[in-house]
C-alpha atoms as one frame of an Amber mdcrd trajectory, in Angstrom:
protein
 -16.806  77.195 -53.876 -18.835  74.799 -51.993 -20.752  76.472 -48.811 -21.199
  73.559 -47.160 -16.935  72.689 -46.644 -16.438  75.288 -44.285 -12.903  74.722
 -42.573 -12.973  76.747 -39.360  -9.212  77.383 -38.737  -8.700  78.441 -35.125
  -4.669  79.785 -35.130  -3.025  82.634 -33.449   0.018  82.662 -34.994  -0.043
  85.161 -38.087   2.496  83.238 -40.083   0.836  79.917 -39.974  -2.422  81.299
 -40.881  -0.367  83.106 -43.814   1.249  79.564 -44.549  -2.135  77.597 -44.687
  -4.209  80.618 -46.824  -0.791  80.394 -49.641  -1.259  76.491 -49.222  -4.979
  76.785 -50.164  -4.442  79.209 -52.747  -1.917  77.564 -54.201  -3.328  74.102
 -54.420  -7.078  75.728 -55.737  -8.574  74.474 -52.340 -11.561  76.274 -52.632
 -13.531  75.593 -49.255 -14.131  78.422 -47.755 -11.443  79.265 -44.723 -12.750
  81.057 -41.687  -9.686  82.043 -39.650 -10.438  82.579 -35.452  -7.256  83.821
 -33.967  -8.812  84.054 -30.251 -10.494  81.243 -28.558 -13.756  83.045 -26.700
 -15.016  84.321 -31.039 -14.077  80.339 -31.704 -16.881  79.495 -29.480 -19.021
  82.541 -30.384 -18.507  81.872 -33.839 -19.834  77.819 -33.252 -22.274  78.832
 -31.208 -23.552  82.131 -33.372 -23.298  84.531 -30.717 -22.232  88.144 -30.618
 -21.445  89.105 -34.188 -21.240  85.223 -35.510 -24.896  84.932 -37.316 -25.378
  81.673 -38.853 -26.349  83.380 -42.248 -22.954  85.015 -42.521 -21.038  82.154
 -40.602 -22.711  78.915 -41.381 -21.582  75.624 -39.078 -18.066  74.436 -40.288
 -17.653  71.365 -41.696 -14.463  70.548 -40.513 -12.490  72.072 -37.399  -8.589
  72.945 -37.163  -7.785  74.056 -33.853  -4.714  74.987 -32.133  -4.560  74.421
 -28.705  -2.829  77.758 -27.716  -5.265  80.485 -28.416  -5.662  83.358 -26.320
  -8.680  84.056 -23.827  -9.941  80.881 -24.275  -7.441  77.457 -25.086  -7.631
  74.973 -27.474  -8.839  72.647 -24.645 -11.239  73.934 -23.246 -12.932  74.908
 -26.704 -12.562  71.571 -27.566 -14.700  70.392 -24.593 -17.403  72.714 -24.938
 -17.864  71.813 -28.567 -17.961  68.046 -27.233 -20.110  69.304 -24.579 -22.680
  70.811 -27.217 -25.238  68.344 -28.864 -25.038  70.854 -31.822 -21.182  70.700
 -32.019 -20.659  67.417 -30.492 -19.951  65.425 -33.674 -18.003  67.845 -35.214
 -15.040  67.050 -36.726 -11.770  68.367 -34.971  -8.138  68.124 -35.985  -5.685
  69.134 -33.193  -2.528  71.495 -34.722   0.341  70.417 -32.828   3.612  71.776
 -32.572   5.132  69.530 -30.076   4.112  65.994 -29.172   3.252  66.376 -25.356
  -0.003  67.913 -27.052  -1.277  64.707 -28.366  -0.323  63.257 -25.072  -2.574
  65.964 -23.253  -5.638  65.719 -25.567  -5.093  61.920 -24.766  -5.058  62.363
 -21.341  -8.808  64.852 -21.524 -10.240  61.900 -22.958 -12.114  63.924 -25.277
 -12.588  62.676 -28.586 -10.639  64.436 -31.461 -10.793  62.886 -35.442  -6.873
  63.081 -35.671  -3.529  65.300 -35.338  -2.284  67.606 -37.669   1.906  68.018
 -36.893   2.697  72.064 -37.805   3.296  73.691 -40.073   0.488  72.272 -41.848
   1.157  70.749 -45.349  -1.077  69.516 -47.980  -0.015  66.430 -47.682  -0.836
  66.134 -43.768  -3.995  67.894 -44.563  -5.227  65.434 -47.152  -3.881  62.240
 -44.833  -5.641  63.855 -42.068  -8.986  64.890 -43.344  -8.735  61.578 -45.751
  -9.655  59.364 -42.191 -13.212  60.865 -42.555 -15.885  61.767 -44.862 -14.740
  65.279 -45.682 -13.252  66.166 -48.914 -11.334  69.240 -49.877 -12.734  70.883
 -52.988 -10.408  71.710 -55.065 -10.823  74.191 -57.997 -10.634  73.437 -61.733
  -6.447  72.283 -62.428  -4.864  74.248 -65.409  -3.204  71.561 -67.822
């Protein structure tokens, strides 16, 4: 596993997080996934506060973040990591279910690496994180 691919998956919804941990596991992805399912630990995880120490939850390497999370939204986390000099390059995919989210991220003006249509595939995951310099690790293929 490589430590330094974290993929930070921010989702509420149990059965996509179910569908994207059988996607990894399936396809030998073998970053490490840290699953968020509320929005305030997002930003206490990126910002190592509370619980979140950055020995046992080093800075992601890549960000997938729904914009529907409880406590705190998508949006809003997605500014304050823009807002951060720490976070502010980060790379971010928006999960969209609906296309009047792209139109609203649009609209915030804040900058976000792409859009990732649900449910998540591994062929909209490699197209997406294939735009930047991220690469997903995947384990040694059976013949």
């Amino acid at each position: 596993m490589n430590p330094e691919k974290v993929i930070l998956l921010a989702e509420d919804n149990s059965d996509e997080i179910e569908l994207i941990k059988r996607m990894f596991e399936k396809n030998r992805i073998q970053n490490k996934l840290e699953v968020i399912q509320e929005g305030n630990e997002v930003l206490d995880y990126l910002f190592h506060r509370n619980n979140f120490t950055i020995q046992d939850y080093p800075m992601p390497s890549l960000v997938l973040l729904d914009l529907k999370m409880p406590k705190v939204d998508g949006l809003e986390i997605l500014q304050e990591i823009r807002d951060n000099r720490k976070t502010a390059y980060l790379p971010v995919f928006i999960l969209i279910s609906h296309i009047s989210e792209k139109k609203l991220i649009r609209e915030s003006q804040l900058r976000v690496e792409g859009f990732i249509q649900k449910p998540i595939t591994l062929k909209r995951l490699k197209k997406a994180v294939n735009k930047i310099d991220f690469s997903l690790d995947f384990g040694k293929q059976t013949p």
